[in-house]
C-alpha positions as a Markdown table, in Angstrom:
| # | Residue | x | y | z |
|---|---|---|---|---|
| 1 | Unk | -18.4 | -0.4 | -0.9 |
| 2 | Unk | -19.7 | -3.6 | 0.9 |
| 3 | Unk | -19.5 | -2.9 | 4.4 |
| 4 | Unk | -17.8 | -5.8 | 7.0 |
| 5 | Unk | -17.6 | -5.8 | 10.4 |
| 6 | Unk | -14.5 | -4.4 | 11.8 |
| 7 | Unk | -11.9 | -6.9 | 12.9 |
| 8 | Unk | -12.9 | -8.7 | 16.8 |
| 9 | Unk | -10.0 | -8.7 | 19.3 |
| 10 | Unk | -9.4 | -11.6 | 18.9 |
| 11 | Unk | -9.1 | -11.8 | 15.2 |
| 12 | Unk | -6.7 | -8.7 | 15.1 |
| 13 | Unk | -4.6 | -10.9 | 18.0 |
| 14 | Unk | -4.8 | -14.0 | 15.6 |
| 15 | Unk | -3.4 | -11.7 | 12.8 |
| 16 | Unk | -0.9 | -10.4 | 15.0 |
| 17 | Unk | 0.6 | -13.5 | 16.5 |
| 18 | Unk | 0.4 | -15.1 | 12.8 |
| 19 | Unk | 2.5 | -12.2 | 11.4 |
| 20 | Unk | 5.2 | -12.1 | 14.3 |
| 21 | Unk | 5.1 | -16.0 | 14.3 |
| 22 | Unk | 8.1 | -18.2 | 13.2 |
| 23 | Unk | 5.5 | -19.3 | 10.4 |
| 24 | Unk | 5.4 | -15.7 | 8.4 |
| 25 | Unk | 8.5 | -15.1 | 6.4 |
| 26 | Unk | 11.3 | -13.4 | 8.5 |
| 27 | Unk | 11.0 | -10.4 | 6.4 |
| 28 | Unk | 7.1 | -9.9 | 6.8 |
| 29 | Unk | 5.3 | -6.8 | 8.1 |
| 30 | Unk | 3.9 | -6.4 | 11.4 |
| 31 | Unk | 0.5 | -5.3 | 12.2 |
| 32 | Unk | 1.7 | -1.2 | 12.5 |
| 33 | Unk | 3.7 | -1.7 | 9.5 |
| 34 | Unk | 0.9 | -3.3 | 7.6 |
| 35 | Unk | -1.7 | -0.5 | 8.9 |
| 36 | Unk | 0.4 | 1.8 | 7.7 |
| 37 | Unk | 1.3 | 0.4 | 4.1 |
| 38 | Unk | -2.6 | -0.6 | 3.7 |
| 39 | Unk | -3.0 | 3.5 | 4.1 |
| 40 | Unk | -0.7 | 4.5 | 1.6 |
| 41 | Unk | -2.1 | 2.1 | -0.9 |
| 42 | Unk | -6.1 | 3.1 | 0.5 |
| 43 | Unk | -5.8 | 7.1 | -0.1 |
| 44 | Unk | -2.7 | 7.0 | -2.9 |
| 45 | Unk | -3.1 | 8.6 | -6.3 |
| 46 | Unk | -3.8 | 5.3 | -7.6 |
| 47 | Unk | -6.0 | 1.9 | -6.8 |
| 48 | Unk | -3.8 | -0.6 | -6.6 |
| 49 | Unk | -4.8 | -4.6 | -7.1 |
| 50 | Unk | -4.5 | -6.7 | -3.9 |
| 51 | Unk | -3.1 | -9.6 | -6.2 |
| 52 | Unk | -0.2 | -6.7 | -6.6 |
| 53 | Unk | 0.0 | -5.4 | -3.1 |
| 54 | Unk | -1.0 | -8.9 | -1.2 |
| 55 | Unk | 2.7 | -10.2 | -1.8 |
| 56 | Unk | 4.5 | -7.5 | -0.6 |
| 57 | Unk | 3.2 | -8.4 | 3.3 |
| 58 | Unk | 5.3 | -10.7 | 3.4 |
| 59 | Unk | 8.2 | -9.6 | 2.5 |
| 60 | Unk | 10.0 | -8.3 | -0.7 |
| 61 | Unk | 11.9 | -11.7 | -1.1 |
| 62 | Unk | 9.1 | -13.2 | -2.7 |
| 63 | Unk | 9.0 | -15.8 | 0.0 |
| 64 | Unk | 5.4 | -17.0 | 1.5 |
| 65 | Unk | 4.1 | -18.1 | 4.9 |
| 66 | Unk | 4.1 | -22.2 | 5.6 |
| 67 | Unk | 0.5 | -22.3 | 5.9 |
| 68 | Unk | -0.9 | -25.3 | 7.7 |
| 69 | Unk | -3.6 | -25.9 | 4.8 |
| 70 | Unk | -5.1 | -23.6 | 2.2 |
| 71 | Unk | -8.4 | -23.3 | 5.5 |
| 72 | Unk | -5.6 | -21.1 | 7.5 |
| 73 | Unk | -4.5 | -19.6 | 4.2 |
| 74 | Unk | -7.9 | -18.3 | 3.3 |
| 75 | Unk | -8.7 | -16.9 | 7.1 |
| 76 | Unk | -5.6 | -15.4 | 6.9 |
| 77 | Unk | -5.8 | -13.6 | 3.5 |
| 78 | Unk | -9.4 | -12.6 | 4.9 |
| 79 | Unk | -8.3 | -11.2 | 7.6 |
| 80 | Unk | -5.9 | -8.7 | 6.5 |
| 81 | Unk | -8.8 | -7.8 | 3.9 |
| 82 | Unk | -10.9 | -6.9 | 6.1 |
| 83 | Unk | -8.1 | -4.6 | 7.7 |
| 84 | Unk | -8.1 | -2.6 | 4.7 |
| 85 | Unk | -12.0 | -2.5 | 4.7 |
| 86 | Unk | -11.6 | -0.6 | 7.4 |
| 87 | Unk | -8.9 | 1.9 | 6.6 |
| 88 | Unk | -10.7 | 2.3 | 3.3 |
| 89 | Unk | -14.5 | 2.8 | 4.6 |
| 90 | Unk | -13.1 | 5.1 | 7.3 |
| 91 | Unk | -12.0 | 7.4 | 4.8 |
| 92 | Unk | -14.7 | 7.1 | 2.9 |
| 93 | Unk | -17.1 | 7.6 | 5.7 |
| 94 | Unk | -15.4 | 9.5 | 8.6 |
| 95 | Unk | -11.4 | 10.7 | 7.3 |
| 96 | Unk | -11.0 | 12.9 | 10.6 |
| 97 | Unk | -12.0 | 9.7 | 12.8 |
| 98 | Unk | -8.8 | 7.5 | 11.1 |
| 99 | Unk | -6.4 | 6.8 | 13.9 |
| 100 | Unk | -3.4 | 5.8 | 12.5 |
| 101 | Unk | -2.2 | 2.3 | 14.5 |
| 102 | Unk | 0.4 | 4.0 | 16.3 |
| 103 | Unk | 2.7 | 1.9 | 19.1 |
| 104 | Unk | 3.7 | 3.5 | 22.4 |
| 105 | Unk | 7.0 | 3.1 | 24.3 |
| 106 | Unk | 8.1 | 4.6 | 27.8 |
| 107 | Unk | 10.4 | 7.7 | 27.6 |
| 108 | Unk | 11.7 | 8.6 | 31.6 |
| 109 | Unk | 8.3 | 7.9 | 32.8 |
| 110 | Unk | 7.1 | 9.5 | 29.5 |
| 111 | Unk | 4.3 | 7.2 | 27.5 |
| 112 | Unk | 5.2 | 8.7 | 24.2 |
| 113 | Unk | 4.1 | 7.4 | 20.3 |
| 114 | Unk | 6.7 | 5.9 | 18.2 |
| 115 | Unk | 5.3 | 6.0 | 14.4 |
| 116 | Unk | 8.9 | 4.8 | 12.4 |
| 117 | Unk | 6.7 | 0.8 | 12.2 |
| 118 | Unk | 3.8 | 2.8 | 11.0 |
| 119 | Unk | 5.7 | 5.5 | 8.3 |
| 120 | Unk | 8.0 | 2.6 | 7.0 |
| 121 | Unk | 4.7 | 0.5 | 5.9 |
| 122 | Unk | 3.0 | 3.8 | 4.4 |
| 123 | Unk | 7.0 | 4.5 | 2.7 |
| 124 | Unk | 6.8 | 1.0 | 1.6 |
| 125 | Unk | 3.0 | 1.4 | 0.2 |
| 126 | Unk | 4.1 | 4.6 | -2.2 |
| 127 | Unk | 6.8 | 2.9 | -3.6 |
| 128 | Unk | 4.6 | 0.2 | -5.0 |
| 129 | Unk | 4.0 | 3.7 | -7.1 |
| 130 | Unk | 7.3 | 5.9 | -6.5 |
| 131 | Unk | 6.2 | 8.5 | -9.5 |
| 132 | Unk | 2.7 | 8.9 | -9.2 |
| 133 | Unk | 3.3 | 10.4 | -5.8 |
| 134 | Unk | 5.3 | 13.1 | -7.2 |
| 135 | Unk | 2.8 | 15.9 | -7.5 |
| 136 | Unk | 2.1 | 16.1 | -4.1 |
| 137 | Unk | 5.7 | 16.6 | -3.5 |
| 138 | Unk | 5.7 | 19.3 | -5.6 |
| 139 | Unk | 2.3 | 20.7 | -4.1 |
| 140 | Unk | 1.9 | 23.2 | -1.7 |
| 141 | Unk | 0.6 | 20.2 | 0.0 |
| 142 | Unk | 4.0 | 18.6 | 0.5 |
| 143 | Unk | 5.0 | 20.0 | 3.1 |
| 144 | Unk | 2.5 | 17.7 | 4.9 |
| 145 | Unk | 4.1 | 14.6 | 3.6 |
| 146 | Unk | 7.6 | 15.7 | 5.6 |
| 147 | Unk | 6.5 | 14.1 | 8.7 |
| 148 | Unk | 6.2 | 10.5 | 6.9 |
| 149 | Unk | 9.3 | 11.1 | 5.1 |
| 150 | Unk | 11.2 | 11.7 | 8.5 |
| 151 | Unk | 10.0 | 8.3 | 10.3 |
| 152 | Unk | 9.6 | 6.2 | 7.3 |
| 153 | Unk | 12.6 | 7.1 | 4.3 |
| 154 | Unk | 15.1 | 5.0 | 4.4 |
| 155 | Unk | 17.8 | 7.2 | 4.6 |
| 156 | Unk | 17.3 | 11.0 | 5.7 |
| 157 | Unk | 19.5 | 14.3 | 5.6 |
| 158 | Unk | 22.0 | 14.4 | 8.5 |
| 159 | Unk | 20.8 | 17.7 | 9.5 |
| 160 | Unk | 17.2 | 16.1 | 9.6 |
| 161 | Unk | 18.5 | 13.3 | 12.0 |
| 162 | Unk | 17.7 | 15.9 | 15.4 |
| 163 | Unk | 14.0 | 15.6 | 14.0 |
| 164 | Unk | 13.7 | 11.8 | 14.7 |
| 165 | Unk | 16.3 | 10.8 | 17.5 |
| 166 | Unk | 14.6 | 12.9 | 20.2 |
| 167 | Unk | 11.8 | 10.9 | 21.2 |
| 168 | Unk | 9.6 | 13.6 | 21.6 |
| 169 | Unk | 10.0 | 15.4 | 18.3 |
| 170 | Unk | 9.2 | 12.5 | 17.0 |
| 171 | Unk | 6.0 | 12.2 | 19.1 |
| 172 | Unk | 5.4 | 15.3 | 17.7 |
| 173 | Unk | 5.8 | 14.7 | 14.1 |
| 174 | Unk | 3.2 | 11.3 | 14.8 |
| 175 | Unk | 0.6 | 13.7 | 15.8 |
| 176 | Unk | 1.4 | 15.9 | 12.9 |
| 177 | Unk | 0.9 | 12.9 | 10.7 |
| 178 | Unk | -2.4 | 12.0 | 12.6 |
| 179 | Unk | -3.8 | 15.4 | 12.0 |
| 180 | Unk | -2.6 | 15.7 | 8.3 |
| 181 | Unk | -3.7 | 12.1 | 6.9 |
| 182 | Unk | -7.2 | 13.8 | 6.1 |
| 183 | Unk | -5.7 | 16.3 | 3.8 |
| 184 | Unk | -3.6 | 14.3 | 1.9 |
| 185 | Unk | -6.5 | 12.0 | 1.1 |
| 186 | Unk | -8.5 | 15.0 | -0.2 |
| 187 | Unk | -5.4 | 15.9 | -1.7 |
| 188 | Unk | -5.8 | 13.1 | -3.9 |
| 189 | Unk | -9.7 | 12.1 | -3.8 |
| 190 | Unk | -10.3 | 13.9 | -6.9 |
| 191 | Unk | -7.3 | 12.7 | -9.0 |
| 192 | Unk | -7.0 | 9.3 | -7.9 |
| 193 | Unk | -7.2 | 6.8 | -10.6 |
| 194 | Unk | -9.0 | 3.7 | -11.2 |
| 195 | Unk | -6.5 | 0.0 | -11.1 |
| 196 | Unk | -5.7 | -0.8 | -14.5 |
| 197 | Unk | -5.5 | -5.0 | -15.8 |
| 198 | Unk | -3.7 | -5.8 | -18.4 |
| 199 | Unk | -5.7 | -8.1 | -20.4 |
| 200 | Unk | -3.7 | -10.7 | -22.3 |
| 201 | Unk | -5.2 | -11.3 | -26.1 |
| 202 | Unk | -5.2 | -15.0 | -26.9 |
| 203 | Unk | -5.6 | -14.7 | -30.4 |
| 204 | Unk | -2.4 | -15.4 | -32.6 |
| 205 | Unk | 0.1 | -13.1 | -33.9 |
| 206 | Unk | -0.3 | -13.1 | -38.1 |
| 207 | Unk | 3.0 | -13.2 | -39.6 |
| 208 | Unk | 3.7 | -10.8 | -42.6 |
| 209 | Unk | 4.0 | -13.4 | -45.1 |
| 210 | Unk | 1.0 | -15.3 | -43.4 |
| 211 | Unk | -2.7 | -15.7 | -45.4 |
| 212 | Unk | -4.5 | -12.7 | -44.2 |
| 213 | Unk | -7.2 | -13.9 | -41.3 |
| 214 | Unk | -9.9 | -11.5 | -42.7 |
| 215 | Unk | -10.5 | -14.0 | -45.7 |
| 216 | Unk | -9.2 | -12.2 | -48.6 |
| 217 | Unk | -6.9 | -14.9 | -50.0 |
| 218 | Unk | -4.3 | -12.1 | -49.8 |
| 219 | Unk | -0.8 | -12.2 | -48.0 |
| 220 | Unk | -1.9 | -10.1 | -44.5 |
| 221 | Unk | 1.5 | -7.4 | -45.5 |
| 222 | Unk | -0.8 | -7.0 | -48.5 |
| 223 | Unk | -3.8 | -6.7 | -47.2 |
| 224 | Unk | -4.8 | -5.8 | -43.2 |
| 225 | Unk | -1.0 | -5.8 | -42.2 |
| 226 | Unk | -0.9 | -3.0 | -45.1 |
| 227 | Unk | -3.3 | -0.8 | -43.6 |
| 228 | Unk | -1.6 | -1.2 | -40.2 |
| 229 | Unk | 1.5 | -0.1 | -41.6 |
């Protein structure tokens, strides 16, 4: 994996303000959100193709930034590759070193973690593969999964609601998250699978009644189209 530099200051700032500026589509993810769906997609059961998951940053309307010219664009773009450089090298180098980016909030005095920004990006990055995440579910492992189902599902059992509106239970269930990430990457290190392309074949459908392309002289039904049948 080619190794970058981690993001400056000042570059995560200039991704930052771009995302929460008035030029990024209203729907478009902030940088918690996006830290967390760049995650899900980084230790998934599948790779995924940033043509694929790129578009979804912005929004699921399908709408894009106003870039001021294609310069911006590119920076831009790099920038938020290089964010998932590091999620991806840190789990490749260091997995019980990857700090999820959390934000705080004050709670009577209280500096506590609020994780919903962060779960509802990693929720967002499973469903760009809803069904391949279903064997952890059904894994003994699951039951570390909970945690990111609580802060980032979109809706949640009534009974479960306790879990998340107390601000410290749901401090707790951040840490929980923090501390289980690791596992649920190992969890699927060894079955992860590789990004597929679909490859598009130029060459032109034969019809049945069409001169066979092999050279024969017979009708392809009567000759390749036969032996494809």
């Amino acid at each position: 994996m080619q190794l970058e530099q981690p993001l400056s200051d000042k570059e995560f700032d200039d991704l930052d303000n771009f995302l929460l500026s008035e030029r990024s589509p209203e729907g478009a993810m902030t940088m918690d959100t996006l830290h967390g769906y760049l995650t899900a997609i980084a230790i998934g059961p599948e790779s995924i193709m940033p043509a694929e998951w790129l578009p979804r940053v912005w929004g699921e309307d399908g709408a894009a930034p106003k870039w001021k010219n294609p310069k911006e664009e590119q920076r831009i773009v790099n920038l938020i590759m290089r964010f998932m450089n590091e999620v991806l090298i840190t789990f490749e180098v260091a997995p019980k070193e990857f700090e999820p980016l959390y934000v705080e909030h004050e709670v009577d005095g209280e500096t506590l973690i609020d994780a919903e920004a962060w779960c509802w990006g990693f929720w967002e990055g499973m469903d760009l593969r809803p069904g391949a995440w279903d064997e952890i579910w059904d894994s003994e492992a699951g039951a570390m999964m909970r945690p990111i189902y609580l802060l980032g599902a979109d809706e949640i059992e009534e009974s479960e609601l306790p879990e998340v509106e107390d601000p410290r239970l749901a401090h707790k269930l951040a840490l929980d998250i923090e501390a289980n990430l690791p596992a649920i990457h190992r969890f699927w290190l060894p079955r992860r699978k590789a990004a597929v392309e679909t490859v598009r074949h130029e060459q032109p459908k034969v019809g049945r009644n069409d001169d066979c392309p092999c050279g024969s002289g017979k009708k392809f039904k009567k000759c390749c189209g036969a032996e494809q049948a």
